[in-house]
N, C-alpha and C positions, 0 to 999 in steps of 0.2 A: 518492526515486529512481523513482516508479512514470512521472513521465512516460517518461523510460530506458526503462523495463519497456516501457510500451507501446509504444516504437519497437521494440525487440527483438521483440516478437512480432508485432507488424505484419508485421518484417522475413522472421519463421518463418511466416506465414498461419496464426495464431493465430487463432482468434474469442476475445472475451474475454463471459464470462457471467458471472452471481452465483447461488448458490444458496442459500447457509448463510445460518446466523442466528445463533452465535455470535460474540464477539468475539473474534478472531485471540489466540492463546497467542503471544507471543513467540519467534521459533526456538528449537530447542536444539544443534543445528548448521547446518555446512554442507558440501552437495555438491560436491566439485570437481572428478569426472569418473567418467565411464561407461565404461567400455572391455571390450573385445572378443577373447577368445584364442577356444584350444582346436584341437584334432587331429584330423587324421579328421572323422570325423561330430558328434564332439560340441563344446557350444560353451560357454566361461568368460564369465558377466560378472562382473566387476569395479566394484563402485561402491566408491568412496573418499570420506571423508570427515574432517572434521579433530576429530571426536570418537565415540566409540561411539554409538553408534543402535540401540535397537531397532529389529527390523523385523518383517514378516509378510508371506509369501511364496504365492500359490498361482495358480492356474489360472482361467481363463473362457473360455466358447466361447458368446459371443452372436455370433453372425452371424461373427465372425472369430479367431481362435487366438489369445488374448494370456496372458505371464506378466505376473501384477500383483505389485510391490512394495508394501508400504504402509510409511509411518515414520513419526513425528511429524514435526511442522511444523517441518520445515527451510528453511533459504536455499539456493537452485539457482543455482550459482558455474562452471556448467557450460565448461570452456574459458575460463575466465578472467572472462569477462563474468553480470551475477549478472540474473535475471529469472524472473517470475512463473510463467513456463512456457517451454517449449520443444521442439525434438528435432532427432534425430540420426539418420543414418545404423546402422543393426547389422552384424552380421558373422554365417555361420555356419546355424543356423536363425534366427536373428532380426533380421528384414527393415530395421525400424526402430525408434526409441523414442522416447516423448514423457514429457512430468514436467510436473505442477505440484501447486500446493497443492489440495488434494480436499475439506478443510473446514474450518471454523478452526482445528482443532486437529490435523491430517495432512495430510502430502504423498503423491503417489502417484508412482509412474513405473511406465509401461506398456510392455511388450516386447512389438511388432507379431510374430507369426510366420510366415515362411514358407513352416513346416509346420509340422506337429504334431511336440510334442517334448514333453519333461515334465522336470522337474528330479531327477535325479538322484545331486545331492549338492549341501549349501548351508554354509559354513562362518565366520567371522568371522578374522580377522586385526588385534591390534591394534596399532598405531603402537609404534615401540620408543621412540623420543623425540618431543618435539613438536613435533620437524619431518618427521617419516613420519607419512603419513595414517594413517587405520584403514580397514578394508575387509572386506567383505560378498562375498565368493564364491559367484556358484550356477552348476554346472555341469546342462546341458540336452543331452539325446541323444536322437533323434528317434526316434517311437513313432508306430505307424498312428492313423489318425483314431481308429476304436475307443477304442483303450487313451486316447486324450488327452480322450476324449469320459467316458471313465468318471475321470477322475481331477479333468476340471474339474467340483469339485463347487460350485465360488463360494463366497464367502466370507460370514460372518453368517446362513448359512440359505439362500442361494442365489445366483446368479449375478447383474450388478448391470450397468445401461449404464456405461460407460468412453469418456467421450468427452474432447480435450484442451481444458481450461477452467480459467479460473481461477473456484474453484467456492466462492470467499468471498466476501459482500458486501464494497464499500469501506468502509474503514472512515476516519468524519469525526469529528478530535480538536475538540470545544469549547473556546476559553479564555475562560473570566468574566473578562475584567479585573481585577486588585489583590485586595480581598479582606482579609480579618481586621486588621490593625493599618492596614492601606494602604486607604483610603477612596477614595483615585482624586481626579475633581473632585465639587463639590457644588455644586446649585443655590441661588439666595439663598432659596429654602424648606427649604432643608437633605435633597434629596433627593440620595442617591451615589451616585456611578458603581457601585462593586462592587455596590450592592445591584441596581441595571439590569440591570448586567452579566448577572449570577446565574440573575436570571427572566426573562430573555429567552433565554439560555443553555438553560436549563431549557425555556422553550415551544416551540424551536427543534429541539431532541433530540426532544419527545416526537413532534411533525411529520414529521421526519425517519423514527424508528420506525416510528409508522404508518402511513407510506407501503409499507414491507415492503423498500425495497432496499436499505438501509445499518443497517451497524453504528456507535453512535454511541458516543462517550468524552468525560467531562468531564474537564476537568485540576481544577476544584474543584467538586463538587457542595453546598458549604456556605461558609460566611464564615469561611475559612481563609487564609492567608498561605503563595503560593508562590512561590518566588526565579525570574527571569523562566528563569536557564536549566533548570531541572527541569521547568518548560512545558513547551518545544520538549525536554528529554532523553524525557519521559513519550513525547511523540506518535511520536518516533522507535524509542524504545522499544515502543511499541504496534503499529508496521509501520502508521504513518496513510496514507493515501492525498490525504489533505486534511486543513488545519490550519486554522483560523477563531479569529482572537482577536476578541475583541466588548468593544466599549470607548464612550466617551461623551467628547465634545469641551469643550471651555470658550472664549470670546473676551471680549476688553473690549468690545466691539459686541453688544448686545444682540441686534442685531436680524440678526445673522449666523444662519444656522439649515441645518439639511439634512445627511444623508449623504458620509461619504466612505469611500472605501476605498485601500485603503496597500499598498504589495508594495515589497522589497525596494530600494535605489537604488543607483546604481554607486560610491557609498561604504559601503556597508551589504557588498556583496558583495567589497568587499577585508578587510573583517572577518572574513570567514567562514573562513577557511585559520588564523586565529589560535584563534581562540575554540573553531575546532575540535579543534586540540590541546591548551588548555587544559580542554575536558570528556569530552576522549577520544569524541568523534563519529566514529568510524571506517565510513568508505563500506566496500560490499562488495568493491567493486573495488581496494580497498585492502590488500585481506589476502595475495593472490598474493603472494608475496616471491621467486619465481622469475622472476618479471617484472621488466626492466630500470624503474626509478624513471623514466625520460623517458617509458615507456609507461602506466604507475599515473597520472604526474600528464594526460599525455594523458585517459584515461580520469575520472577525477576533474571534468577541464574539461567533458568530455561530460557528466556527471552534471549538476553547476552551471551547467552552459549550458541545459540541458532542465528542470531543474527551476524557475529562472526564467520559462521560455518557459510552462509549466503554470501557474503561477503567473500568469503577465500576463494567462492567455487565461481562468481563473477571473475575474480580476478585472474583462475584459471584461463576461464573464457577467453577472455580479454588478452594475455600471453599469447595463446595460442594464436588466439586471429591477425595480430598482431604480427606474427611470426609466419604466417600461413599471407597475409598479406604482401611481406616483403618488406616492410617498412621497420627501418633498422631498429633494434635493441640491445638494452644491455646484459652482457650477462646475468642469468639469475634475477632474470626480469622481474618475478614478482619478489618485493621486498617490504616489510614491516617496519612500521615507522609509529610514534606518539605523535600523530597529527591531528590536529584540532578538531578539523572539517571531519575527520573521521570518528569522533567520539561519541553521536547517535546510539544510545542502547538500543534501538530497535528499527533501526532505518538500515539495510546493508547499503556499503559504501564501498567507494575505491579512491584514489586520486591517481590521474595519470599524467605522468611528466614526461611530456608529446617528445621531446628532445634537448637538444643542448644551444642557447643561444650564443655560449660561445665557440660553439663548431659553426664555420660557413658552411660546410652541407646541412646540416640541420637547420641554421637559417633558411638558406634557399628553399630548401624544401616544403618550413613553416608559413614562410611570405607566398607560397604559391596558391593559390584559391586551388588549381586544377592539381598538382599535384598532391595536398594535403587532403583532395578527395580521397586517396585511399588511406588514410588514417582514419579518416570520418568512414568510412566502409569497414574500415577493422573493427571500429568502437561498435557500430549499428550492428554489425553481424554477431560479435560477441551478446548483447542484449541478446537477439533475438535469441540466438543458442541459451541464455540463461534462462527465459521465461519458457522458451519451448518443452527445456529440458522440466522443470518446476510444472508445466502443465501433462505434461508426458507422465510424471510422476504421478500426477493425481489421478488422473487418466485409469493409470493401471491399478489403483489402488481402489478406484471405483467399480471397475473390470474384475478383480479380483483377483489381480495379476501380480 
């Protein structure tokens, strides 16, 4: 869903950044809304959530009055619609709020003020059944600059910038192709797909790495056997950003040779509403059950309409570098296919099939650690042109541009 994600905050004059280095923990809930009382001078927020949370609650006065939430890394379901960040309107002393995830493993939401106020009283409430949220109470009642100057003492040892960002690298799921009992295809040298798969998979990640802006995940880091849908559950599971299956081709034509790359086909995507119930891939936008079902599947279509559209314009990328690399291909290089590994409602995805094991230039070229670098330089470049271009966007949207 992150192309989604980034229309939403486009939509909010989001910038979107990376900072972290670990790899994203899993949620352990989600946010379903922020909300605003209290009487007189003092003012209730209300955050709601459809599971208990830890939290950690205090003060910062860099340049501007904010209360900081912190929580583990949750899903932000804010008003129905689910995204990487966001904000809202406050009420009371608190001008405004923004949220997103703060590093792999915590979310933040930040309460703009103002004035100065300081919390007062902070309490939990939990859900009586599993249909009433749980909820996190802090009441705020306004104190001179002084007193809020001496209470923001910052948190971890001192006061920390707070700006609204999504402050995790993307993270890009590898799939090695087939793998342990499943050999894929073989060349008439008896060279296999999975073993390709594997260490290109592997030279690719470590590229990646080094570059310092992505967090990187294999779905098999050894000659293992995984069922195609625990792939795609792993990378969904993982919060991917980007999904890359890497696979190796076969023909009766020897002398067929070169790259291609695969994205979803308009038979592949009437698949996807089934197989999703079949392994329980549940979108975020699907969890509202206060929403009328005509509005869920509304939303749902947005999801699978944007993440296609992510999806083709990776795949563009990916062509082009490809091409722009030198490293052969086939005509009409990007082509649609009902691929399994590609059926993700909200993960974009691609598969690329590096070449032909039955052309010996393509062999050679595959077997080669130093020449198959510039494959792994076409793939890497391509990435970065898809997030650059996706940050570019938001960029200018926060700009006004």
């Amino acid at each position: 869903m992150r192309g989604l994600i980034a229309k939403i905050a486009m939509a909010m004059g989001v910038l979107v950044v990376t900072a972290s280095s670990a790899v994203a923990d899993p949620p352990t809930g989600r946010v379903t809304s922020v909300r605003f009382g209290g009487e007189g001078n003092a003012t209730r927020i209300v955050i709601e959530s459809d599971t208990a949370l830890q939290y950690h609650v205090f003060l910062l006065a860099t340049g501007a009055n904010r209360v900081v939430v912190d929580l583990p890394r949750v899903r932000w379901s804010i008003n129905g619609l689910t995204a990487e960040s966001g904000a809202g309107d406050g009420n009371g002393v608190v001008a405004g709020y923004r949220y997103a995830h703060n590093t792999a493993t915590t979310s933040r939401l930040v309460l703009d003020l103002g004035q100065p106020a300081t919390v007062v009283r902070e309490f939990v409430l939990a859900g009586k059944d599993k249909d009433e949220p749980h909820r996190i109470v802090i009441d705020l009642d306004p104190v001179t600059p002084q007193a809020f100057a001496d209470a923001a003492t910052g948190d971890m040892g001192g006061p920390q910038p707070v700006a609204l960002q999504v402050s995790r690298k993307p993270l890009i799921v590898i799939d090695p192709g087939h793998g342990g009992k499943d050999p894929g295809t073989m060349s008439p040298s008896g060279v296999k797909e999975k073993d390709l798969a594997l260490g290109i998979a592997i030279q690719l990640r470590d590229a990646l790495l080094k570059s310092g802006r992505y967090d990187v995940a294999l779905t098999r880091s050894t000659d293992i056997f995984i069922e195609l849908e625990d792939r795609v559950t792993k990378a969904r599971n993982l919060g991917a950003d980007l999904f890359i299956a890497l696979h190796a081709d076969s023909s009766g034509k020897p002398g067929t040779r070169g790259a291609s790359v695969y994205t979803l086909s308009p038979g592949g995507e009437k698949r996807i509403d089934g197989v999703s119930r079949q392994h329980d891939w549940i979108l975020d936008v699907e969890v509202d059950s206060s929403r009328p079902e005509e509005v869920n599947q509304i939303l749902r279509d947005l999801v699978q309409r944007e993440t296609k559209n992510q999806s083709a314009r990776f795949a563009l990328n990916l062509t082009d570098a490809l091409g722009s690399s030198g490293w052969p291909t086939l005509e009409n290089t990007h082509r649609r296919k009902s691929l399994y590994v590609l059926l993700s409602p909200d993960t974009p995805a691609a598969l690329l099939e590096m070449g032909f094991l039955t052309n010996d230039d393509d062999v050679a070229a595959l077997k080669s650690e130093a020449r198959r670098q510039k494959l792994v330089n076409a793939v890497a470049g391509a990435i970065d042109v898809y997030f650059d271009t996706q940050t570019m966007m938001v960029a200018g949207m926060a700009a006004g541009r």
